[in-house]
C-alpha positions as CSV (number, residue, x, y, z in Angstrom):
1,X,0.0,0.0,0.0
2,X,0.8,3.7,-1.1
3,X,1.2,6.1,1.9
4,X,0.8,9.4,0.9
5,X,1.9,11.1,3.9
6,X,2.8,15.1,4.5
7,X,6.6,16.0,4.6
8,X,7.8,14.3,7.9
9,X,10.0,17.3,8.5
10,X,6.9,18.9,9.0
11,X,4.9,16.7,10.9
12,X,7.9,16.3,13.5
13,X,7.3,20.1,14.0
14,X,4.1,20.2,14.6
15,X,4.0,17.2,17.4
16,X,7.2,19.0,18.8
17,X,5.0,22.5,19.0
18,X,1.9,20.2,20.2
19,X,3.5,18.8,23.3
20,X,5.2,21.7,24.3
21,X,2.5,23.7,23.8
22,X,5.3,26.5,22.2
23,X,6.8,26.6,19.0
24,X,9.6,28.0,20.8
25,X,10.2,25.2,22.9
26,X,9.6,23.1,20.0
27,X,12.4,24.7,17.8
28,X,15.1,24.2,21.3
29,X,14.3,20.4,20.7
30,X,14.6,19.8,17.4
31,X,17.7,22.4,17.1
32,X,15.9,24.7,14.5
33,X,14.7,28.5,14.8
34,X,11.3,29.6,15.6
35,X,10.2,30.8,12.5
36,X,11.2,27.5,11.1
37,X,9.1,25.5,13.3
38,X,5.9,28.0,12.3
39,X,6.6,27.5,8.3
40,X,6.9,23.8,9.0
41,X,3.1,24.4,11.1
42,X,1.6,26.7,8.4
43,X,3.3,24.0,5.8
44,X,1.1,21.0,7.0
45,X,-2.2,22.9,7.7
46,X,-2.4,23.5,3.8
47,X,-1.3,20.5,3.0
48,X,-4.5,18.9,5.4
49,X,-6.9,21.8,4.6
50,X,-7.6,22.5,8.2
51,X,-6.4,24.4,11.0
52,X,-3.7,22.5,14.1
53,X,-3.4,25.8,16.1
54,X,-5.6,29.0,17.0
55,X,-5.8,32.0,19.2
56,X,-2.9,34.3,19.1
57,X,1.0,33.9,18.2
58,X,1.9,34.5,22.0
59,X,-0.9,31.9,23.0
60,X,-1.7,29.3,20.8
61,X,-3.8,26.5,21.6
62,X,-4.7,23.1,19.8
63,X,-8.2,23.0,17.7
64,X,-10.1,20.0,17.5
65,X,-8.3,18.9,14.9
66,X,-5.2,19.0,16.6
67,X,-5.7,17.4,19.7
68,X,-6.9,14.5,17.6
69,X,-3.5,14.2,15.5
70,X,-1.0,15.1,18.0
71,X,-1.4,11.7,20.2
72,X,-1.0,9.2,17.3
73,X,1.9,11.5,15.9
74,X,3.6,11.2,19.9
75,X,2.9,7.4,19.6
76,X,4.2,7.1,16.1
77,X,7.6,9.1,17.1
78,X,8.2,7.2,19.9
79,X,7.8,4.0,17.7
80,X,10.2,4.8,15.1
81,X,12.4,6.6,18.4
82,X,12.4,2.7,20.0
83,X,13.1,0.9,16.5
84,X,16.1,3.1,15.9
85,X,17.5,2.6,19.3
86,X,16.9,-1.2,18.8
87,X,19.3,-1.4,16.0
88,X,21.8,1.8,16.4
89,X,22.4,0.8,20.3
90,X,25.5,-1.0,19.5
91,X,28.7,-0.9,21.5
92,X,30.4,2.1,20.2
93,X,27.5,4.6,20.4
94,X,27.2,7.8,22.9
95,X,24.8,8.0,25.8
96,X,23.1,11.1,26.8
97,X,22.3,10.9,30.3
98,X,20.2,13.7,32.4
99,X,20.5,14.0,35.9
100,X,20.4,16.7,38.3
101,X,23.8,18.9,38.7
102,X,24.5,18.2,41.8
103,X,24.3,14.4,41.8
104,X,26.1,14.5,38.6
105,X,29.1,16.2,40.2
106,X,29.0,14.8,43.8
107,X,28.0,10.9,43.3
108,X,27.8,10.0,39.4
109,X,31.1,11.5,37.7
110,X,33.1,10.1,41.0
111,X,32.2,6.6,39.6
112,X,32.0,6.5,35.7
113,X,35.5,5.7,35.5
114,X,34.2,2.4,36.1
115,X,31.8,2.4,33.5
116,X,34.8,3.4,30.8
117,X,36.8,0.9,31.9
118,X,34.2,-1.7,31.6
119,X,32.7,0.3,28.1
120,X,35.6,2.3,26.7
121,X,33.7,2.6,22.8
122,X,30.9,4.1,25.1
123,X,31.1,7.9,25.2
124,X,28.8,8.8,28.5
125,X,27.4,12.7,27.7
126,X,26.1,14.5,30.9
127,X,23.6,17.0,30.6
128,X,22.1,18.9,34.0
129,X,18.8,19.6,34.1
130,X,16.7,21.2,37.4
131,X,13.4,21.1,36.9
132,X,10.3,18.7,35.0
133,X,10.5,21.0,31.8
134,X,14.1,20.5,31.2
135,X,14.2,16.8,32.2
136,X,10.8,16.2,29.4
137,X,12.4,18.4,26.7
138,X,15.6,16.5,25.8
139,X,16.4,13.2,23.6
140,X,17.7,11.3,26.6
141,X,18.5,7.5,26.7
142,X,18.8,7.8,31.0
143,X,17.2,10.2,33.1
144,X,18.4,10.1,36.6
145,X,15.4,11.8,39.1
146,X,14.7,11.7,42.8
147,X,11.2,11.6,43.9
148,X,8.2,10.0,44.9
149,X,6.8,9.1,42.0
150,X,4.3,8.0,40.0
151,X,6.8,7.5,37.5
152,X,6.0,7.6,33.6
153,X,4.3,3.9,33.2
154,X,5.9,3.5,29.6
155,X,9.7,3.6,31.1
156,X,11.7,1.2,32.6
157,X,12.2,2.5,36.2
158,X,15.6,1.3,38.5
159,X,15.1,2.1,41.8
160,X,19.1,3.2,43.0
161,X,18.5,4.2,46.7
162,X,15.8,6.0,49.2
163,X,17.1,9.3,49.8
164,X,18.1,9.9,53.2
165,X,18.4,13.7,54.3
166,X,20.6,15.3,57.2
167,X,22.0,18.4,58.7
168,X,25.9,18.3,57.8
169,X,28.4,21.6,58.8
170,X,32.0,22.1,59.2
171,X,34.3,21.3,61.1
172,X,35.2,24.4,62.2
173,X,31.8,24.8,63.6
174,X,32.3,21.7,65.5
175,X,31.3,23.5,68.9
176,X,28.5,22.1,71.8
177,X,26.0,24.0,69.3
178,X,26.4,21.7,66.9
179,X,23.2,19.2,68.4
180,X,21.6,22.4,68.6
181,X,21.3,24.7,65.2
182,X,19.2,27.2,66.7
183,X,22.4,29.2,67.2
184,X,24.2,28.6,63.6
185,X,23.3,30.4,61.1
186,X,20.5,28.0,58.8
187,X,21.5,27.3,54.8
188,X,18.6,26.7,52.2
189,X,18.4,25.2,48.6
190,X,15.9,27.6,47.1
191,X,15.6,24.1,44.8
192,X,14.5,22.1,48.0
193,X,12.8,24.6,50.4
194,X,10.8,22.0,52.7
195,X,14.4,20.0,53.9
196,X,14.4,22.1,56.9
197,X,10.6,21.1,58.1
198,X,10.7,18.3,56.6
199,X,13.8,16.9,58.7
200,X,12.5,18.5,61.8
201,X,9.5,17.0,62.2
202,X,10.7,13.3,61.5
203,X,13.7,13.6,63.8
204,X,12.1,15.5,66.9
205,X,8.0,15.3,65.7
206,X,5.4,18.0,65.4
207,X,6.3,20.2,68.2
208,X,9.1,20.9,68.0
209,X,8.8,21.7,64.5
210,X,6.3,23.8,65.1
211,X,8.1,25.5,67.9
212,X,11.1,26.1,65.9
213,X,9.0,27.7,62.8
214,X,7.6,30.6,66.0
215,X,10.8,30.5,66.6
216,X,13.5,30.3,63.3
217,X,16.7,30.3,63.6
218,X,19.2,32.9,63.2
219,X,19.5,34.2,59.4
220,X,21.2,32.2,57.3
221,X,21.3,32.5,53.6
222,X,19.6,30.8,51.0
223,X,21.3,29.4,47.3
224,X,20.1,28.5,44.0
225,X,20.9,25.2,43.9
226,X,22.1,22.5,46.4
227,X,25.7,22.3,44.7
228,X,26.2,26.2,46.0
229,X,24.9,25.2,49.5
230,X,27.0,22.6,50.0
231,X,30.3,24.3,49.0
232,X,29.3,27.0,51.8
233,X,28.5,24.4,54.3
234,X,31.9,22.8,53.0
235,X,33.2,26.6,53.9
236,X,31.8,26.5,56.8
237,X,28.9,29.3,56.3
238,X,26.6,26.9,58.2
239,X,24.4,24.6,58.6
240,X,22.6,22.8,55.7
241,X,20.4,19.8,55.1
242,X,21.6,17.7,52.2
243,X,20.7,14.1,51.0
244,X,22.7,11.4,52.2
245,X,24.4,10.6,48.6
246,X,25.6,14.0,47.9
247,X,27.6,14.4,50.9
248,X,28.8,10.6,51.7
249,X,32.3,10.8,50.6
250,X,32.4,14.3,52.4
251,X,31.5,13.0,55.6
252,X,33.8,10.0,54.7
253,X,37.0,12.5,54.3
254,X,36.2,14.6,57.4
255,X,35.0,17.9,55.0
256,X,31.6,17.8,56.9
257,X,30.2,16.5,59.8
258,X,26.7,14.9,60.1
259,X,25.8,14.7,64.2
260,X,22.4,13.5,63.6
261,X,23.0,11.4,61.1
262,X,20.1,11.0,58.5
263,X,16.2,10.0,57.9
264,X,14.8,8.8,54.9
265,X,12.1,11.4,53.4
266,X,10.0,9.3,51.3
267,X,12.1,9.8,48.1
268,X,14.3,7.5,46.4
269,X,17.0,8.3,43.3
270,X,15.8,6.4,40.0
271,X,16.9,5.9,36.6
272,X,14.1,5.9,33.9
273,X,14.9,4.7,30.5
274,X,13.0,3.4,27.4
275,X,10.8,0.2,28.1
276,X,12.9,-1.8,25.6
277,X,16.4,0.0,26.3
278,X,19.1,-0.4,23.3
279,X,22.2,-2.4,24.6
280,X,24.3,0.4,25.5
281,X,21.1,1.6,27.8
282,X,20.8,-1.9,29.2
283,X,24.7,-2.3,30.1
284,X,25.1,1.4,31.4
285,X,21.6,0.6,33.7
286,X,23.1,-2.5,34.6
287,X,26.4,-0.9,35.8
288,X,24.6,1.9,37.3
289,X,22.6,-0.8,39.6
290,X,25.7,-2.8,41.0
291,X,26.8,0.8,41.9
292,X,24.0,1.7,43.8
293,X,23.7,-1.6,45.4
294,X,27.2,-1.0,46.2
295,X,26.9,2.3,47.6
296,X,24.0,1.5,49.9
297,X,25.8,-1.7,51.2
298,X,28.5,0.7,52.6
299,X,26.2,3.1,53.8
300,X,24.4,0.3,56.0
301,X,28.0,-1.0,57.4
């Protein structure tokens, strides 16, 4: 059978456009400029005869027409996406990976010498990403993501390790005050704003959480992201409340202390990946689990 299908060029920018709801987005993902992206659009429209998008250029929305297309075009892609992998996921291939920054820099690239060793035709990329919008626009074969779930029900999910969260300081703050941070001065992820309460109320329970929010703690100052934090707890700025993994081998070399040690918070690190993962995907996830196994062996000891 004959398929007469519009250009595929321009039925990838349209889906693009569709699930981002922005053309702008769209045109960041498939490494074109904007105004491509809109001839592709305008492109396909004429050659349907109907309309994909309406409302105005700074606001465009889906018609009928277009919310019926867009989800078989997402299926589709992901098809052909999966049947490529199948057959290009040979030894010697690179692997894009997105994780957060800071677990990239503090646990991941610590440990991927292992993986070269093992995989040297393998060329690992890293990209950081910090939030759901950067993590869903990028062609990755792993995403690393901390969480509670649900996770996507079309991806393989590896469960790595709970997350365990702590306070952690210097060791030139390592004074009596140190079991009691009401006089240090408090550090804050602006990317994790609930560690504080959050560790609080598990480790000493609803009153005294409560009696330490009439009551903060002296000023302290609050970062970006957890990377910057923990460099000024490192400095010994104060006192900050990190996950277990991204401060082990500190706490391991004496750079931080942890007096209270750590509570899990109903999170857990995970690696997602296609539900039929090219080989390179299955041996790096397969690596990546004996690591993680590994890591939360010695943590336990």
């Amino acid at each position: 059978m004959r398929r007469r299908l519009p250009s595929l060029n321009a039925l990838r920018a349209f889906e693009a456009a569709g699930r981002h709801g922005r053309m702008i987005h769209a045109a960041e993902e498939l490494h074109v400029t904007h105004s491509a992206i809109s001839r592709q659009v305008q492109q396909l429209e004429q050659s349907l005869g109907v309309a994909l998008f309406e409302g105005p250029k700074n606001a465009l929305r889906l018609t009928e027409a277009g919310r019926t297309l867009l989800p078989h075009l997402t299926a589709a892609f992901d098809q052909l996406d999966m049947a490529v992998r199948m057959v290009a996921g040979k030894e010697e291939a690179i692997l894009d990976i997105a994780c957060g920054g800071t677990f990239s820099m503090r646990w991941l690239i610590p440990r991927l010498h292992g993986f070269r060793d093992l995989y040297p035709r393998i060329e690992v990329r890293l990209t950081a990403c910090h939030n759901d919008e950067q993590f869903q626009r990028g062609d990755f074969d792993v995403v690393i993501r901390h969480g509670t779930g649900p996770w996507p029900a079309d991806k393989t999910v590896l469960k790595l390790f709970a997350t365990e969260i702590g306070p952690v300081l210097a060791p030139s703050l390592a004074r009596p005050v140190q079991t009691d941070f009401e006089a240090l001065p408090i550090l804050r992820a602006r990317t994790r704003p609930h560690d504080w309460a959050e560790w609080t109320h598990r480790k000493f329970g609803p009153e005294r959480a409560e009696r330490l929010r009439r009551n903060p703690s002296p000023p302290g100052t609050e970062y970006e992201h957890l990377y910057f934090l923990l460099e000024a707890a490192t400095a010994g700025l104060g006192v900050a409340i990190a996950p277990w993994p991204l401060v082990a081998d500190d706490v391991a070399a004496g750079r931080l202390l942890a007096p209270h040690g750590f509570l899990e918070n109903g999170e857990s690190y995970v690696a997602l990946a296609h539900a039929r993962p090219a080989e390179k995907v299955a041996f790096f996830l397969d690596w990546l689990g004996k690591q993680a196994a590994d890591f939360a062996s010695a943590s336990a000891d």
